[in-house]
N, C-alpha and C positions, 0 to 999 in steps of 0.2 A: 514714659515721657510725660512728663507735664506739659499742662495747657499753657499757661500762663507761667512766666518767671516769678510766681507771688508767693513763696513760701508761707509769710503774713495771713495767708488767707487762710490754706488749710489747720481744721481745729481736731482737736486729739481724739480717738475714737476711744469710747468709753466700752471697757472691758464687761461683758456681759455674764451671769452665770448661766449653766446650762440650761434651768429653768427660763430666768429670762429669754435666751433666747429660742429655748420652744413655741412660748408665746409669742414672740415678738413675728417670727415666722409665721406660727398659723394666724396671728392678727393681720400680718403683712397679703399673704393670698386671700383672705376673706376680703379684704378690701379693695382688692385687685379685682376679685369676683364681682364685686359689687358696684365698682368703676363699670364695667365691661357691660352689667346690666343695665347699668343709665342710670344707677340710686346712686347721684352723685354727692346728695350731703351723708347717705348713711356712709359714704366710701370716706371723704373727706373727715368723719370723726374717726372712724376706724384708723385711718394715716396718721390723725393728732395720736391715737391711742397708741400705735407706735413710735412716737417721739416722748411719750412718756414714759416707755420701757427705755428706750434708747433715744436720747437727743441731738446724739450725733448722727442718727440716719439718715441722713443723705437725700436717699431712694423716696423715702416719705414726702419731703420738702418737694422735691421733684414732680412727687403724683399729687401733691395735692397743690403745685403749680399747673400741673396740666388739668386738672379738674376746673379751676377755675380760670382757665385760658379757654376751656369749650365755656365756659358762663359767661365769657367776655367782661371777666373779673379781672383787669390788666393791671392795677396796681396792685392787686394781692396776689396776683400768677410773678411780677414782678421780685415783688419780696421776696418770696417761696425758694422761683429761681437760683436768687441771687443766694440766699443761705444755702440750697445742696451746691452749689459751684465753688462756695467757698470752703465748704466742709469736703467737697473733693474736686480739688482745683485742675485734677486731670483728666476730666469726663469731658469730653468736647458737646457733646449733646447739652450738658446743663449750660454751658456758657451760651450755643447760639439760642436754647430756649430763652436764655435771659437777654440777650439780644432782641429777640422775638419779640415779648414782650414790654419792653420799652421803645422800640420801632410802632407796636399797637397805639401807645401812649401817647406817639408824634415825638418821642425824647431820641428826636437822632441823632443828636450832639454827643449824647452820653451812647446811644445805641455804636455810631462810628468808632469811639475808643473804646470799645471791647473789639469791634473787627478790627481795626488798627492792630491788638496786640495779636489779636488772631492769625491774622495776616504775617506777623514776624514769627509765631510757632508753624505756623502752617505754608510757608511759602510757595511751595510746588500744588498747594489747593485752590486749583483755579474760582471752585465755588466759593469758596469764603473769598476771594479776591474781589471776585464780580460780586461779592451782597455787599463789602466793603463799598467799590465803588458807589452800588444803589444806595446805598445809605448814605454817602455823602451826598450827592444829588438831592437826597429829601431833608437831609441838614441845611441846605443851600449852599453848600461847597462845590457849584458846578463845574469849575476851574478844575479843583483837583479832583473830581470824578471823573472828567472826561479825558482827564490826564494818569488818573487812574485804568480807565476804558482803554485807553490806545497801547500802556504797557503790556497790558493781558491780552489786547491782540497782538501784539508783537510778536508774545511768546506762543499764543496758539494757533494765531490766524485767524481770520476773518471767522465769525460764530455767529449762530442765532441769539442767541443767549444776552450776548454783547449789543450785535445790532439792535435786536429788542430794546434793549435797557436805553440804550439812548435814540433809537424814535421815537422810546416812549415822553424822551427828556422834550427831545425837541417840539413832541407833541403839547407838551405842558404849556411849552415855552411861547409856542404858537410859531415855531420855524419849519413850518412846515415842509421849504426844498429840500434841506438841510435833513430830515426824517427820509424824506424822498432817495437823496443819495445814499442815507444808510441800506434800505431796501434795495435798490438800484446794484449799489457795489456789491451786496452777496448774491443778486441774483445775476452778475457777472461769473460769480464763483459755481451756484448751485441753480441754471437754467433750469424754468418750470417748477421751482420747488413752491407745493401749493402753500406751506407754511410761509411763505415772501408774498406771494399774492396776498396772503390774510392781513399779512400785516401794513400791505399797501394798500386795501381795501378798507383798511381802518383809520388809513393815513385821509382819505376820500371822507369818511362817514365824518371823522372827527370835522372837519371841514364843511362839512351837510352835504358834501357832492353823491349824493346815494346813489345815481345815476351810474356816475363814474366807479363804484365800488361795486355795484351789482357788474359793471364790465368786465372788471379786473378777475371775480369770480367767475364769471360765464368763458373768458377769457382761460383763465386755467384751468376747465372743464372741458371747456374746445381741444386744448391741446393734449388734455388727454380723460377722456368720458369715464375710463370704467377702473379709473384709480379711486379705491372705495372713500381713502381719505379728503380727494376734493370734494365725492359727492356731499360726504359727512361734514365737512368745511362749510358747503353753502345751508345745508341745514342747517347749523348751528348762526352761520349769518341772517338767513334768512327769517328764521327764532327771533332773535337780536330786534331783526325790522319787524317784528309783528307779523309776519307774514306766514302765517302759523298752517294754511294748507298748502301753499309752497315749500314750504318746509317738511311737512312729512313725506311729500312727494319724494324729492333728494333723500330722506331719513330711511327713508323707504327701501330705497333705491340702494342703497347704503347697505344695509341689511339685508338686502338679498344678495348682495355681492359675496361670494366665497371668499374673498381675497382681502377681506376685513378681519382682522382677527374675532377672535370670538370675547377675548376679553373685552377689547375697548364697546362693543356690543353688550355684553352684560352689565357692563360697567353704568353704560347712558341708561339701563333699564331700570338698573337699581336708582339710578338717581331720579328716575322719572316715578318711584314709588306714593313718594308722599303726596305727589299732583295727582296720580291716577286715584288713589284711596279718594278723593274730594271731589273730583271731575269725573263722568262719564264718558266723556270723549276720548280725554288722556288715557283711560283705562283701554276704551277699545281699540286705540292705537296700539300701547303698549300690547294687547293679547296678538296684535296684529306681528308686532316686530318680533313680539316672540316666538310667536308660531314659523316664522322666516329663521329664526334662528335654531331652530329642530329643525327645518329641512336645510339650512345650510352648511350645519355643524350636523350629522344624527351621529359623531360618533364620540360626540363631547356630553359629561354627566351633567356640565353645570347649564347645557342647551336645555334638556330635559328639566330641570331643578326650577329653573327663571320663568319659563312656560310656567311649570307648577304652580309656581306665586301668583304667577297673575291670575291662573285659573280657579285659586283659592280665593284669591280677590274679588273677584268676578261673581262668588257663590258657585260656583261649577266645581263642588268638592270631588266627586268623581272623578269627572275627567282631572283635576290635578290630583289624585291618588295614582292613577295610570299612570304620571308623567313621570311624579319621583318614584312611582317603584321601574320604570326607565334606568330611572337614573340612577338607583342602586344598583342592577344587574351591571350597569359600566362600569361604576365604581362607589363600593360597601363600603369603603370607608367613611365616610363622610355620616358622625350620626348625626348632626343635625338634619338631614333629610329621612333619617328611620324617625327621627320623632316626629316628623312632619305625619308620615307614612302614618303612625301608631294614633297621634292623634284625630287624623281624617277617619280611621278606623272606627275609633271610638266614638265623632262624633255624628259618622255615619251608623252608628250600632252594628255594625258590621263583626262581629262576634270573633266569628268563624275568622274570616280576614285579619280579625288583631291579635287572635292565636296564631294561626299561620306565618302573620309578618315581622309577631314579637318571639315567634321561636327563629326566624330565619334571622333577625336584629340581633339576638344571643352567640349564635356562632360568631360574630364580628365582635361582638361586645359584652363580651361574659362576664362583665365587673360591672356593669350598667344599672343598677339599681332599678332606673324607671321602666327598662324593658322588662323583667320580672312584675312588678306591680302592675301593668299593660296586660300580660297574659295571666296575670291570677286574677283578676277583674272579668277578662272574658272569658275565661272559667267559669268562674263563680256566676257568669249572667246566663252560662250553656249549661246550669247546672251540676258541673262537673267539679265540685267542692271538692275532692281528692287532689286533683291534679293543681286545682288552684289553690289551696294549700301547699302544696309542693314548691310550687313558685314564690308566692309570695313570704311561705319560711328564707326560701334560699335569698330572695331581695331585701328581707330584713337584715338579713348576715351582711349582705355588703353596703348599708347606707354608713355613712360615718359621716357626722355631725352635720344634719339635717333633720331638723328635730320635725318640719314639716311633712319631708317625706316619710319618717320613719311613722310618725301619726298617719296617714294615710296608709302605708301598708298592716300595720298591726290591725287598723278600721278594718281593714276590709277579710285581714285573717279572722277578727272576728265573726265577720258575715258567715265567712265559709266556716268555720268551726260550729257557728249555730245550726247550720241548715244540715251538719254532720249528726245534732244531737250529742254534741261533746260540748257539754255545758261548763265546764268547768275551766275547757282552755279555751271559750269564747269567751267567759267571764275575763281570763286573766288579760287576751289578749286585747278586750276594749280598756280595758285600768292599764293597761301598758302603753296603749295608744294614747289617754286622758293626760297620762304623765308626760309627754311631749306636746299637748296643744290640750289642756283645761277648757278649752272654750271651744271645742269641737263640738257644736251642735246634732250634725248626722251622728257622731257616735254617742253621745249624751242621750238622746233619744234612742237608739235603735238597743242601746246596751238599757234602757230603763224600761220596756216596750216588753224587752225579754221577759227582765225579769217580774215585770207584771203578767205577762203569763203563766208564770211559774208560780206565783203567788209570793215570791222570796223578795226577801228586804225592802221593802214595797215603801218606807221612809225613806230609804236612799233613793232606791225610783222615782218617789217624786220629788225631794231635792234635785234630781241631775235633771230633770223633766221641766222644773220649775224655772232652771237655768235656761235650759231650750230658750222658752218663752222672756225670759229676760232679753235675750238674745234678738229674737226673732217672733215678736210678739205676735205676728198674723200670720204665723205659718199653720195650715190648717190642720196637716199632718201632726206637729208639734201640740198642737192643741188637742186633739185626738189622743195620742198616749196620756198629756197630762191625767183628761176627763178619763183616761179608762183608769189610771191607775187610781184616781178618788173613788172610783166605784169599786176596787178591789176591795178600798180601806173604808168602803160602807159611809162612804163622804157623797150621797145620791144628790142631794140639792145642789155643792159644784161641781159636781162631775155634770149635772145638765146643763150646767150655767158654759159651762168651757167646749163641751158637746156640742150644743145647741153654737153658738161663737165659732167652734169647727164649721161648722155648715156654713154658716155667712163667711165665712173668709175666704172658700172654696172648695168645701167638701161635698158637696149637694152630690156631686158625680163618684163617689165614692162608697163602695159597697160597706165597706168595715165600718166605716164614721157612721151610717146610716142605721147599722147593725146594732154599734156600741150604743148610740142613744138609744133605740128601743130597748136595750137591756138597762137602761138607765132611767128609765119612762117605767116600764114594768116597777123597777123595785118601788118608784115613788107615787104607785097604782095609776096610772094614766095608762090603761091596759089597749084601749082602742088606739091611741096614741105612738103605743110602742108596735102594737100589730099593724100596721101605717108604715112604721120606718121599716120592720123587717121584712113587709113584702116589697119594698123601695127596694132595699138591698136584695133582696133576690132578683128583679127583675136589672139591678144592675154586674147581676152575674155574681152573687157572693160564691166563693167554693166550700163554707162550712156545710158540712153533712148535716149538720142538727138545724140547720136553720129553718127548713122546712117543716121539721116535726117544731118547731118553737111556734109558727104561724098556724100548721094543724092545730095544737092543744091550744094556741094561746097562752103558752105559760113558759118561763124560763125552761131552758134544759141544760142540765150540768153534765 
């Protein structure tokens, strides 16, 4: 069934080959991806990049209307709109977005005749009726709104929805009895409904009678105290009035209530995020409400999951690793809480823990890519290079095109293939990693580091080494490989100059830095100099065996 009687509107879809529409698909989900993550202009090219395989896509115009309706870009969420509704004239979604957006605009002249037609395809949809009505009201068509208003009650009966809409009019309007009766006559219909009190209470504020609106609230609290929605009513009014520790009180109160669902409960907590991250107060409320909410819900994951946040908020990584592994034994489905799990793991270094919790995230999630990298990482940190090789081969198998992940897990196969003494598939596996992120500095270095150990390809080593420092010019570590690999290649004057540079940037605490200059100092005779750094380095705990017979003789040892 079509939206609209506009056959004029819709335009011919262009025949795609199967190539085409490979791309056009995987260009369509990447961009979707990338919506979801909030990189709203990379999303927005990627969507044009699908109107240029296909120009009749629809769906594209659509999402890159709804991208810039979150940027409160209304004449270009407008346009957007308007092209996917006409390119498919029977998606009811495109038309009320495009509605949407020229209602943004204050164009309710033009907003009313899209619901006008709306109205004639949809007639038994009381909601397109009543946004009909609202739109003409903000047209200035009050006549025919309110005579719009009275059909759809006719046909439903008295509603909130309705009354709403025109107390809200007469609130405008400054008719205030006239609002009064709208409230009045439903709450003939629906006695105590605290949703009428609110809106009579609002009829009072608008008026300044704050007095009389905190009555009207206290009022339908009287009549019934432990309905969790009134308590949550006056909170939310008493918010409204700045009355910010009256308000938690009811908020409170609210929240301890069983009889609040647990949604609309998580719902206020996520919204109260962005205030608690900046506020101190907000925060320790929220750990407050949340904590109410594990004991009044403990048999709900997401009671467990919301505690979590805040206690990751908070700095209290611990205690929110205890909450969400909670709240996976309720319910494993949910990976965004194993990677919560996986990361407090890791940046608790908790080793053992992100073995244990990335092998228990695998049986839920055996295609998961990041839980494999998670447990070959804490492998490879338990020293257990076998095992985490084992893992992190099988995570490579399954990344598909994520050239970022798939660079971190090769990196780190690397690691563990080195520390195997399998030189040759640590070799392959950092130039497999490079091939996906060229400017991966930790492997750039850790793969040139090697092979300055080895003495092997020691040009190339410091080519990728010199990169490092392009990169990351005062990394002290990075400076440290450079100066060692000039001293492989008998380059002792910069290899001191970038050695010595190590040290000021942050290596003073560092046994090998302290080591490699003395071996640096020696070759350019500064012998007192260099038996200076190597007993620095021993007393910083170096583990080379030779170190101490280098400070005995005073002399290099190979």
């Amino acid at each position: 069934m079509h939206l609209l009687a506009a056959p004029s509107f819709a335009q011919k879809k262009i025949e795609l080959t199967e190539a085409e529409h490979v791309r056009l698909t995987t260009l369509f989900l990447n961009a979707e991806k990338e919506h979801v993550l909030g990189n709203l202009e990379e999303a927005t090219k990627m969507f044009r990049g699908c109107l240029i395989i296909d120009p009749s896509n629809d769906a594209s115009y659509f999402n890159i209307g709804k991208i810039y309706l979150e940027q409160e870009m209304m004449a270009d969420a407008e346009i957007n709109f308007e092209k996917a509704a006409k390119l498919d004239d029977s998606n009811k979604w495109y038309w009320l977005s495009w509605a949407q957006a020229l209602l943004a605009q204050e164009k309710y002249e033009e907003g009313s005749k899209i619901y006008s037609k709306m109205t004639k395809q949809y007639p038994s949809d009381p909601q397109i009726q009543l946004d009909y009505a609202s739109t003409l009201l903000r047209a200035g068509k009050s006549k025919a709104a309110l005579k719009e208003f009275d059909k759809l009650e006719l046909r439903t009966g008295p509603s909130h929805d309705i009354a709403r809409r025109k107390y809200q009019y007469y609130i405008n309007t400054s008719k205030y009895d006239e609002a009064a009766n709208e409230i009045e006559k439903l709450l003939d219909v629906y006695p105590g409904d605290n949703q009428l009190y609110g809106m009579l209470a609002e009829l009072y504020k608008a008026q300044g009678k704050i007095e009389k609106a905190v009555l009207v609230y206290e009022k339908a609290y009287e009549a019934e105290p432990t309905n969790p929605y009134i308590q949550l009513s006056l909170a939310e009014f008493y918010d409204r009035a700045g009355k910010k520790d009256t308000s938690f009180v009811f908020l409170k109160m609210a929240y301890e209530n069983p009889n609040l669902d647990i949604d609309t409960k998580v719902s206020v907590l996520l919204k109260m995020f962005k205030e608690a991250e900046h506020y101190d107060k907000v925060r320790e409320q929220a750990l407050e409400l949340s904590a109410s909410v594990v004991y009044t819900h403990p048999e709900e994951a997401k009671s467990y999951s919301v505690y979590g946040d805040y206690l990751n908020l908070d700095g209290q990584r611990r205690e929110a690793l205890e909450q969400y592994r909670k709240a996976v034994i309720i319910d494993p489905s949910r990976f965004a809480i194993w990677n919560q799990i996986l990361f407090l793991d890791s940046e608790l270094n908790d080793n053992q823990g992100l073995i244990d919790d990335s092998e228990k995230a695998m049986e839920y999630f055996p295609s998961q890519p990041t839980v494999y990298l998670f447990n070959g990482i804490a492998h490879n940190q338990q020293k257990q290079y076998s095992e985490g090789v084992r893992s992190l081969k099988r995570g490579s198998e399954l990344v598909i095109g994520n050239n970022f992940l798939s660079a971190q897990m090769l990196a780190s196969l690397g690691d563990a293939y080195h520390e195997l003494d399998l030189t040759s598939s640590s070799d392959s596996a950092y130039e497999a990693s490079l091939s996906y992120d060229p400017n991966n500095a930790y492997v750039l270095n850790n793969y040139s580091y090697f092979l300055s150990l080895r003495g092997e390809r020691l040009e190339i080593a410091k080519e990728m080494s010199a990169k490092t420092l392009d990169l990351e010019p005062n990394n002290a570590s990075y400076l440290d490989t450079y100066g060692w690999i000039l001293y492989m290649l008998e380059e002792y004057a910069d290899a001191a100059k970038h050695l010595s540079n190590a040290l000021e940037k942050g290596g003073r605490n560092s046994a090998e830095v302290h080591e490699h200059y003395g071996d640096v100092l020696f070759k350019l005779g500064e012998v007192d100099s260099a038996l200076d750094h190597w007993k620095q380095a021993q007393a910083l705990g170096s583990e080379n065996p030779r170190l101490e017979q280098k400070i005995n003789t005073k002399t290099l040892v190979d």
